[in-house]
C-alpha positions as CSV (number, residue, x, y, z in Angstrom):
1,X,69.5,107.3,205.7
2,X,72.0,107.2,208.7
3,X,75.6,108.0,206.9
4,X,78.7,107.5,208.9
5,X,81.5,110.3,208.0
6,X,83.6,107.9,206.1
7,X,80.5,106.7,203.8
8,X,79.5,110.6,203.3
9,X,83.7,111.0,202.3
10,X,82.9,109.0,199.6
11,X,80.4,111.3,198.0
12,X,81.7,113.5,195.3
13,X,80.3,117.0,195.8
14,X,80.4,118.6,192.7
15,X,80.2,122.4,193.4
16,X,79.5,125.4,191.6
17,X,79.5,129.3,191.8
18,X,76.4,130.8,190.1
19,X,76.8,134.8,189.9
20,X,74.0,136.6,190.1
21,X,72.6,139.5,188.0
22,X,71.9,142.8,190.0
23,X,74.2,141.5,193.2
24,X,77.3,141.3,194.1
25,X,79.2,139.3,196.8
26,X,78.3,140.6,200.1
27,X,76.1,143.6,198.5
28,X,73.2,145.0,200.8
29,X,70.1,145.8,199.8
30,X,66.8,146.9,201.2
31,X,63.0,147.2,200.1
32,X,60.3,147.7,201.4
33,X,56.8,146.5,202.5
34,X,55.3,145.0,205.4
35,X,53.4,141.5,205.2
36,X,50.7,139.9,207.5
37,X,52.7,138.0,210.6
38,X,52.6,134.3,210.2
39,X,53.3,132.1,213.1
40,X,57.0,130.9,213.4
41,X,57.9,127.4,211.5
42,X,54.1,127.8,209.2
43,X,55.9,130.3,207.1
44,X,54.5,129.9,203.1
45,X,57.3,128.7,200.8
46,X,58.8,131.0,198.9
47,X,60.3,129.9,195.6
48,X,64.6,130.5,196.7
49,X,65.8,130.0,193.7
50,X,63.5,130.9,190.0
51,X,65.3,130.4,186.2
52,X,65.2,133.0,184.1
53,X,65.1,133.3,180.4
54,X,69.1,133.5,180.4
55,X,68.8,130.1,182.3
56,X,70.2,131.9,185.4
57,X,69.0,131.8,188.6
58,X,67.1,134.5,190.1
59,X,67.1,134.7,193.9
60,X,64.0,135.6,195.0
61,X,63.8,138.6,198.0
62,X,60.7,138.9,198.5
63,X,59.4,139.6,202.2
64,X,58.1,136.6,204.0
65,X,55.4,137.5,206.9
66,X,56.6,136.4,210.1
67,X,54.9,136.7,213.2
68,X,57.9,138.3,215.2
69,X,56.0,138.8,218.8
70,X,55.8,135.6,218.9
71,X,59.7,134.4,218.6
72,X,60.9,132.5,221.7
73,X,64.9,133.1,220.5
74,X,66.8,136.0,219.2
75,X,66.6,134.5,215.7
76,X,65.6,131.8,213.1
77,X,67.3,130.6,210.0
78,X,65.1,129.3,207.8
79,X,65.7,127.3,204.3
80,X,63.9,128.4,202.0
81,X,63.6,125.7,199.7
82,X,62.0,123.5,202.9
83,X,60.8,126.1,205.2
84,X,60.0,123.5,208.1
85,X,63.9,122.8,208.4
86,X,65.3,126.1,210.5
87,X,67.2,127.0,213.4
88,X,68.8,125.1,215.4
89,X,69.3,122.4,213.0
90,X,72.5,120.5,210.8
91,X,70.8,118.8,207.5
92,X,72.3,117.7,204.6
93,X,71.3,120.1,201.6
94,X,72.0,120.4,197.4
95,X,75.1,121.2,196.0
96,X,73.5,124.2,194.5
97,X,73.2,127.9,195.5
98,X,70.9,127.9,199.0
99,X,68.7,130.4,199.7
100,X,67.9,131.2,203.6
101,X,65.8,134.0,205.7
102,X,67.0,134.9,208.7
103,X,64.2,136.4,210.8
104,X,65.3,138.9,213.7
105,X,63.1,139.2,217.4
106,X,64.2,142.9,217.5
107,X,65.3,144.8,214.4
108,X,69.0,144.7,214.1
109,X,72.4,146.2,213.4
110,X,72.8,145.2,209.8
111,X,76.5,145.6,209.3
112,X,77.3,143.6,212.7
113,X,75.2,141.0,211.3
114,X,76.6,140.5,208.3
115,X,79.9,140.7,209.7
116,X,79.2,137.5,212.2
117,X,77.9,135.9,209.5
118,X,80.9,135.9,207.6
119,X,83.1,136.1,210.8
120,X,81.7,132.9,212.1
121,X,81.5,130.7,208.7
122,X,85.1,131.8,208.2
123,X,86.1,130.5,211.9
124,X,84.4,126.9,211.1
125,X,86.2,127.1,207.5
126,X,89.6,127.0,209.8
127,X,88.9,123.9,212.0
128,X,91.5,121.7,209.9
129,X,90.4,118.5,208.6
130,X,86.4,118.3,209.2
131,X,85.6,119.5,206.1
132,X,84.3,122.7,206.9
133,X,84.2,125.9,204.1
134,X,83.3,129.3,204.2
135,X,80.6,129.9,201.7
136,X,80.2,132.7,199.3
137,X,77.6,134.7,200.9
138,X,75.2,137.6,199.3
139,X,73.0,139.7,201.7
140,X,69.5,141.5,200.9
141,X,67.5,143.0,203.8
142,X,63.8,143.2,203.3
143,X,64.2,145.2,206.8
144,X,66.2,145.4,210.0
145,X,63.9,142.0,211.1
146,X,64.2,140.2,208.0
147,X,67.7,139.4,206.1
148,X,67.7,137.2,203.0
149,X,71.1,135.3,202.8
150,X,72.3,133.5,199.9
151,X,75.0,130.6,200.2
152,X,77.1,129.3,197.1
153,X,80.0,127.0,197.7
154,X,83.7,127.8,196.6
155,X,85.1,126.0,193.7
156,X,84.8,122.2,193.2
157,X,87.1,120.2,194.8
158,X,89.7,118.1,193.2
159,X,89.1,114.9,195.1
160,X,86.1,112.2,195.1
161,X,86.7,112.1,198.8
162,X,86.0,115.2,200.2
163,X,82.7,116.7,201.4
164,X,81.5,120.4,202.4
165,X,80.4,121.5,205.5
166,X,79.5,125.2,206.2
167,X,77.9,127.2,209.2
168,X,74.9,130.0,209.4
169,X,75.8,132.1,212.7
170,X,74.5,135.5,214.0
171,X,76.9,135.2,217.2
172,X,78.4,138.7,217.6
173,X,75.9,140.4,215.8
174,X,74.5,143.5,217.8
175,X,70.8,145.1,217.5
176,X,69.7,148.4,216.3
177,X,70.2,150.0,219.7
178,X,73.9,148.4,220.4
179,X,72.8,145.5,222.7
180,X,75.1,142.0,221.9
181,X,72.6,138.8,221.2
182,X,72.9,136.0,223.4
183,X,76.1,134.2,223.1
184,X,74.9,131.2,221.3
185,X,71.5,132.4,219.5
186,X,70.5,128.8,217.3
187,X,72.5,128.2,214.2
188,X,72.2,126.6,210.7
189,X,75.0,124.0,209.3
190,X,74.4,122.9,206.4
191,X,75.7,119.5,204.7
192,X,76.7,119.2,201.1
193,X,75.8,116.1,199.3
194,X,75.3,115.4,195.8
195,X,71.9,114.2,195.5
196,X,70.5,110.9,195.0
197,X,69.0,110.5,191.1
198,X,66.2,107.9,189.9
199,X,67.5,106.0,186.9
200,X,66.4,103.2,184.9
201,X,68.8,101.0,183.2
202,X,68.1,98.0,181.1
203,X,68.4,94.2,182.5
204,X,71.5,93.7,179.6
205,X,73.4,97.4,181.2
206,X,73.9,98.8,177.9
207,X,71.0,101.5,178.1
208,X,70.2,104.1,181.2
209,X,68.1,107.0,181.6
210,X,68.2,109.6,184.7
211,X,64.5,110.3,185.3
212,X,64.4,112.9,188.3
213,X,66.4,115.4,188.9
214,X,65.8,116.0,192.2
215,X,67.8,119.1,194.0
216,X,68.2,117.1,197.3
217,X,68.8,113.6,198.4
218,X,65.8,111.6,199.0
219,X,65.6,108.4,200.5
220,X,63.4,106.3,198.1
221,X,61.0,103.7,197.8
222,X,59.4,101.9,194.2
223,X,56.0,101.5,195.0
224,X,54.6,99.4,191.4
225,X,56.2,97.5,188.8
226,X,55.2,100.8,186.2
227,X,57.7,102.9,187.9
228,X,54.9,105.3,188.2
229,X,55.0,106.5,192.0
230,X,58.2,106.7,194.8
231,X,57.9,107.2,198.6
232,X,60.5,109.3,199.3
233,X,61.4,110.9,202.5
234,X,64.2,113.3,204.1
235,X,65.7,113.3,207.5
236,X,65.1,116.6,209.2
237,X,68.4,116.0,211.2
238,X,71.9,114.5,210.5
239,X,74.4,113.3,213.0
240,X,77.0,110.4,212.3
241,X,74.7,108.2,214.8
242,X,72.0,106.3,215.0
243,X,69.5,109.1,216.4
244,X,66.0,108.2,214.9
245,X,65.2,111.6,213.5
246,X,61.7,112.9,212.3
247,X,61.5,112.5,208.5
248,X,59.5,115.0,205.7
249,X,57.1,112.6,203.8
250,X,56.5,112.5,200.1
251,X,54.6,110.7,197.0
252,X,56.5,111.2,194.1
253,X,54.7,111.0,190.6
254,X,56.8,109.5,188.2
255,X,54.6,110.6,185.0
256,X,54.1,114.3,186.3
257,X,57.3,114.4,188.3
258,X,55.4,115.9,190.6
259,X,56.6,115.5,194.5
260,X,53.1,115.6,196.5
261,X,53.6,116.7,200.0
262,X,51.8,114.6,203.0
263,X,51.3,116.4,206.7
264,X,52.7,113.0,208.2
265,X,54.3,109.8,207.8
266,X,53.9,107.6,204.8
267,X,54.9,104.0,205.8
268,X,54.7,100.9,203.8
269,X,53.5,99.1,207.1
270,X,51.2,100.3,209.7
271,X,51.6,100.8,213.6
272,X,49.1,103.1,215.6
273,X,45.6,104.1,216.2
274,X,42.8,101.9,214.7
275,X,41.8,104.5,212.6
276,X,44.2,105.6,209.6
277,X,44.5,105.4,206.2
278,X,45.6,103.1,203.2
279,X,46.1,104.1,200.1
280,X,46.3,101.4,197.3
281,X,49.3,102.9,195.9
282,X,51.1,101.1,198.4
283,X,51.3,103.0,202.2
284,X,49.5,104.2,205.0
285,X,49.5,107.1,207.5
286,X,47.6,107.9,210.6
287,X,45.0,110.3,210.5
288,X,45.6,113.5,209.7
289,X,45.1,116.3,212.4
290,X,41.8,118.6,211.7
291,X,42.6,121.0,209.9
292,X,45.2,119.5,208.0
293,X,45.8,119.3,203.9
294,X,45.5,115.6,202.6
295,X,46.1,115.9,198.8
296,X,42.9,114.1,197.2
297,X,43.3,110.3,196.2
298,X,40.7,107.5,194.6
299,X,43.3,104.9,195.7
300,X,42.8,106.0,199.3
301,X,40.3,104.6,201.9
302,X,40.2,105.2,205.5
303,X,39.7,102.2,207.7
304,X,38.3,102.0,210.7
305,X,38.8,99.2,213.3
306,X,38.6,98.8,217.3
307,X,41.9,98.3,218.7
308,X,45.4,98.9,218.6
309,X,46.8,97.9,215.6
310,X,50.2,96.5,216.8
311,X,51.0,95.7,212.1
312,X,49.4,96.5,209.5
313,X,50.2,95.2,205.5
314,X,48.7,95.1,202.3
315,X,48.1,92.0,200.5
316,X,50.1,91.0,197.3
317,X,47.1,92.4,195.3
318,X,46.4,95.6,197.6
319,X,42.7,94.1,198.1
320,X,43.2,93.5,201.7
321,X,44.7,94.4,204.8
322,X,46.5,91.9,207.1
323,X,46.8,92.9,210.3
324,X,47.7,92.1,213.9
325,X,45.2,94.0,216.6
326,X,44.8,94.1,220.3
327,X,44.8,96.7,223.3
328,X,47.1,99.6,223.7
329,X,48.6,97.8,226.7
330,X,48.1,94.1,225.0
331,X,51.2,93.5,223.2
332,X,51.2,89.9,223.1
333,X,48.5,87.0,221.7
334,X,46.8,89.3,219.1
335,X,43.7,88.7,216.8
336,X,44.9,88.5,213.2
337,X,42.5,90.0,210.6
338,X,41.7,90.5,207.1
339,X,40.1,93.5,206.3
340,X,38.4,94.2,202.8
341,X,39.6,97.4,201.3
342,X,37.1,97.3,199.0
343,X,34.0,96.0,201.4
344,X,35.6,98.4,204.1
345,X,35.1,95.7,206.7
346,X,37.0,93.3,208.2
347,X,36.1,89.8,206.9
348,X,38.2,87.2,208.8
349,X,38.9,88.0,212.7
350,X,41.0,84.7,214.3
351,X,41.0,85.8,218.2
352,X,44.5,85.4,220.1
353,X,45.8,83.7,217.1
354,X,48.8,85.3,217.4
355,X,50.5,83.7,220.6
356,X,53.7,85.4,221.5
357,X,55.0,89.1,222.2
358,X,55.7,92.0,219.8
359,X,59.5,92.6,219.7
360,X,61.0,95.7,221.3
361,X,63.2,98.2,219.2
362,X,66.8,97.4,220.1
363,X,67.8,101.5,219.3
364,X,64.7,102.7,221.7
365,X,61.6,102.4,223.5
366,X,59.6,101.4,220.8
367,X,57.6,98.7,219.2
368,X,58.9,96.4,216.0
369,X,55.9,96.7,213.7
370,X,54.6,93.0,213.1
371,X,54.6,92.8,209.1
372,X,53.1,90.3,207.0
373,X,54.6,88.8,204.2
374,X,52.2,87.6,201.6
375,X,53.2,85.7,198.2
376,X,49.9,85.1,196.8
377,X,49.7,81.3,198.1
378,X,50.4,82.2,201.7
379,X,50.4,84.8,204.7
380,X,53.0,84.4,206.7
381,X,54.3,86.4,210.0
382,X,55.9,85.9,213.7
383,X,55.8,87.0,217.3
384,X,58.7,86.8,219.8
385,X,58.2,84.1,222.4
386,X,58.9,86.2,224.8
387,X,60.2,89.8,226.4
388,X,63.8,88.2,226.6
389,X,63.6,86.0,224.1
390,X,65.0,86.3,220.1
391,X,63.1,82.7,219.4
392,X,60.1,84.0,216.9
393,X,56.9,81.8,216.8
394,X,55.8,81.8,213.4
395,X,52.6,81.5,211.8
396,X,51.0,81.0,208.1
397,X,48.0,81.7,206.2
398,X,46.9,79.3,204.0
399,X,44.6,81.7,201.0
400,X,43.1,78.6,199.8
401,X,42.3,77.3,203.3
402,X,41.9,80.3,205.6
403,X,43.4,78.7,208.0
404,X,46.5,79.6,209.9
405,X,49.0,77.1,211.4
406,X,52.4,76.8,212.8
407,X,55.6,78.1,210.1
408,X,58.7,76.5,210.0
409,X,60.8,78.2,207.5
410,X,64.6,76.8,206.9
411,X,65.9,79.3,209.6
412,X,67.1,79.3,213.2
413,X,64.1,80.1,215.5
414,X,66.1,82.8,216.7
415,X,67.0,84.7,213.6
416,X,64.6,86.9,211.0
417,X,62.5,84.7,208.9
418,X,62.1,87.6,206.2
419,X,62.1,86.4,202.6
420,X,61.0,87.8,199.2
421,X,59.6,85.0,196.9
422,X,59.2,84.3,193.2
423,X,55.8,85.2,191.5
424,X,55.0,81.6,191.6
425,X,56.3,81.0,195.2
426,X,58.9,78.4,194.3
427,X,61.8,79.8,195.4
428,X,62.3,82.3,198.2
429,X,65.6,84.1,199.3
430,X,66.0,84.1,203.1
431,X,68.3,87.3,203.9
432,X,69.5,85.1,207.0
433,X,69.9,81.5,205.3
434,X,70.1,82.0,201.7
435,X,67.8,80.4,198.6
436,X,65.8,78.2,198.9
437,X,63.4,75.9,197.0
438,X,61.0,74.8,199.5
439,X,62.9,73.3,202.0
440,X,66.2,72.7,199.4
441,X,68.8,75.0,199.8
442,X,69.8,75.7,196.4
443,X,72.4,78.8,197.1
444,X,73.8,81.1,200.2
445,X,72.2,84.5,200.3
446,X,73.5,86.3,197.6
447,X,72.6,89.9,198.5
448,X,70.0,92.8,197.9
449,X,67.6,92.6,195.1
450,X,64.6,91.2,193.5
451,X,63.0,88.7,191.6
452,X,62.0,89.5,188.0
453,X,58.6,89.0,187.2
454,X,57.3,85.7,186.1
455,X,60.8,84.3,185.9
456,X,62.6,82.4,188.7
457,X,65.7,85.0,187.6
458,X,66.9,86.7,191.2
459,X,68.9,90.6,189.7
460,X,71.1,91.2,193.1
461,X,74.2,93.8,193.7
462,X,77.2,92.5,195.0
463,X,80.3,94.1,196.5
464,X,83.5,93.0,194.9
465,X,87.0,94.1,194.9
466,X,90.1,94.5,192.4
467,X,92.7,91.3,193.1
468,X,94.9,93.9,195.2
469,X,92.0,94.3,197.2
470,X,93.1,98.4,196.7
471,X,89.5,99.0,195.4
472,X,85.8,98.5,196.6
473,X,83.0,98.4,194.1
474,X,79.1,97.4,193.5
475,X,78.9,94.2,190.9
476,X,75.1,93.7,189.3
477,X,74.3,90.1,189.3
478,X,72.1,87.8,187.8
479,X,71.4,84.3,188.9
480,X,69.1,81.7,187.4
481,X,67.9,79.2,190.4
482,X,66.8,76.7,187.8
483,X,69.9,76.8,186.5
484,X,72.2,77.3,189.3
485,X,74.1,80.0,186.9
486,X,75.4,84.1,188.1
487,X,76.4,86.1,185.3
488,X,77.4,90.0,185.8
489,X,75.7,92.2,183.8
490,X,77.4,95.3,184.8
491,X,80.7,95.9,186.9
492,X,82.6,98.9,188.4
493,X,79.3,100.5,189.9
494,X,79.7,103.0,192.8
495,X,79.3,102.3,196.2
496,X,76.0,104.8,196.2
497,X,74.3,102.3,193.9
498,X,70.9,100.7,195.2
499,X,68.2,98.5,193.0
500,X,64.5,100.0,193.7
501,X,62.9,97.7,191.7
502,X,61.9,95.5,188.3
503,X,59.5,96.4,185.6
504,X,57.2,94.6,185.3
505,X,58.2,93.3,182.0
506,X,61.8,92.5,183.5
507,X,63.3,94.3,181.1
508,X,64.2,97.6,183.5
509,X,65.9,98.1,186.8
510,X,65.0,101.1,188.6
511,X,68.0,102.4,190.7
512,X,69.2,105.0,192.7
513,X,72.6,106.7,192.9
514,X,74.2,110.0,192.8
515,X,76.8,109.3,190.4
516,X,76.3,109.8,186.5
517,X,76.0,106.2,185.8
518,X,76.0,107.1,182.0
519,X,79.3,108.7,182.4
520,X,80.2,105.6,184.8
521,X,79.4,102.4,181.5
């Protein structure tokens, strides 16, 4: 999710100030007990934040081993809630109180830390118009190497527009002997954002139910038509840019609402080594390191193939892989296969099928991962003609068949062929040319969304504005291609509204937004 400062200003950041028992703003207090040394950035997680019976939350203090020897800086600051997000780092975090451990190479002077703490927040809090506050800040030493820091924000704001801001900095700080830390050891700003919520609301907009309550935005994926498990993810890094940062992977479990953690990343189509991993669930990752924690899966299978797999996607039934293979230095004219999930072999292999080149990232050095786009009639997928070239030579499937010939889809050559399709394959909705039946255009592209099952009924979002054109809003659509007929089923929808998916009786949408759209009806 790459946010540009005037989308994030649109994010109401509902803050509040949680006061906790047995502490008091800017308290200090020490215990004691030394832990086994862990090694920097594989620290356990350590529950920030518990409820009590009160329904209060309990910071949690206790000592965190850390492996202190072994520290190539002055300090870390670690979050507690995700330890693998620390020092130096800006991330966007919950609007709730944040708990953080600050680990110390040398032990410290624990007043002049504190101090810089505060001094430096304070100093950010200034810089006039960038959003920045100074947080409320309570302090608990484990001992002069290990400081516990909590961070609440001040009072909500008044306006929708406004976002928070704050900064975690040791600058200034001195150690137990007197000696200044370098000038700039790594800092910690975090990013306020009210977090992104899971809903379901019915196809007629009358009914909606808020079914995670996640702590943290997550971007997120709907991986079946039960609702029943999510991809989500989470950038490590934010910057209002287009920097490609490393993402945290998880499965989410709808019906334990559990989040499953992954030691990689979960993709809905495959690039890499021929050996990796599908799970019928709906994604793949690359095989895990030795020593690494898969959680256990029946719906997983590892697959095995020679080659460099250039794409790799699942059928429409999950049965089968399609996939696009050659050498790691091949890139162009590729075998197209179908491998048997189930057999766990690959059972068609059309050699140099695939004439063309695979198209370079336009943001860096990397590869476009070839997808395949199957609607239960037909395969179909492209290769750029060439290096320089935006002209896409594309290529179809026939199931019936097996045999794959030339594409021509009712789109320039040089534009994105990507459509979704009804069930029954009648009518497909080209993002660059609009609807089509067949090769009858039947309406222009009408915007994000899906088809609902069985039907040939397209749910879509729409942005719309009042007739001053003073006001911006999401519309939810529906349109009936038999028909040729839009009706709105719900208006007034905030611009943080996105459709995840259908039920697979129609009868739900599954969306995401971080605005209470009960309270917004």
């Amino acid at each position: 999710m790459f946010l540009s400062r005037c989308v994030r200003a649109g994010f109401l950041v509902c803050l509040s100030v949680v006061w906790l028992t047995g502490c008091s703003i800017g308290d200090s207090t020490d215990s004691s007990g030394v832990g086994t040394p862990a090694v920097p950035g594989n620290t356990p997680a350590t529950p920030p934040l518990e409820e009590g019976e009160t329904n209060r939350p309990k910071w949690s203090t206790v000592e965190i081993p850390y492996a202190y020897a072994a520290m190539q800086e002055d300090v870390v600051i670690q979050l507690n809630e995700e330890p693998r997000l620390h020092s130096p780092m800006r991330t966007i975090v919950g609007t709730g109180p944040q708990a953080y451990t600050v680990f110390f190479r040398q032990p410290m002077d624990r007043s002049s830390v504190e101090q810089a703490i505060r001094d430096n927040a304070q100093a950010e809090a200034k810089r006039e118009d960038l959003g920045y506050v100074e947080p409320l800040l309570t302090f608990h030493w484990v001992h002069d190497q290990q400081l516990h820091v909590l961070a609440e924000l001040p009072k909500p704001k008044t306006s929708e527009n406004e976002w928070a801001e704050y900064r975690l900095h040791v600058a200034g700080a001195k150690t137990a002997k007197g000696s200044p830390l370098a000038e700039e050891p790594p800092d910690f700003r975090a990013l306020v954002m009210l977090p992104d919520q899971v809903w379901r609301v019915s196809l007629d907009g009358k009914e909606q139910e808020k079914i995670t309550d996640w702590k943290v935005s997550y971007n997120t994926m709907m991986l079946d038509e039960d609702a029943r498990f999510f991809l989500v993810s989470r950038y490590t890094r934010y910057c209002e840019c287009d920097a490609r940062y490393p993402k945290l992977h998880w499965l989410y479990d709808n019906q334990t609402k559990q989040l499953i953690s992954y030691p990689g990343e979960l993709l809905e189509h495959y690039q890499g080594e021929g050996e990796f991993v599908a799970d019928r669930r709906g994604f793949f990752f690359a095989t895990p390191p030795a020593g690494a924690e898969v959680p256990p899966s029946d719906t997983a299978a590892t697959v095995k193939v020679d080659g460099y797999v250039y794409g790799a996607s699942f059928s429409k039934d999950r049965q089968r892989l399609l996939m696009a293979i050659g050498t790691a230095e091949q890139r162009k004219d590729l075998d197209f296969v179908v491998y048997d999930l189930e057999a766990g072999k690959i059972e068609r292999r059309l050699p140099g099928v695939m004439q063309g080149v695979v198209a370079p990232s336009e943001v860096d050095d990397s590869l476009v991962t070839v997808r395949f786009a199957d609607d239960g009639q037909q395969v179909t997928f492209a290769m750029r003609e060439s290096d320089v070239s935006y002209t896409e030579n594309r290529y179809r499937l026939d199931w019936k068949t097996g045999s794959v010939s030339e594409w021509n889809p009712p789109v320039p050559a040089d534009s994105w062929a990507g459509y979704a399709a009804s069930d029954d394959g009648m009518y497909q909705m080209y993002l660059t040319a609009g609807l089509f039946k067949g090769s009858e255009a039947v309406a222009d592209y009408l915007g994000q969304g899906f088809w609902l099952p069985g039907s040939h009924q397209y749910v879509y979002v729409k942005w719309e504005s009042t007739n001053d054109r003073q006001e911006s809003f999401l519309s939810l659509h529906l349109f009936d291609a038999d028909r040729k007929q839009d009706r709105v089923l719900r208006t007034g929808l905030p611009s943080t509204f996105h459709l995840l998916g259908v039920s697979r009786d129609g009868n739900w949408l599954y969306v995401s937004s971080n605005r209470d759209l009960a309270a917004s009806k």
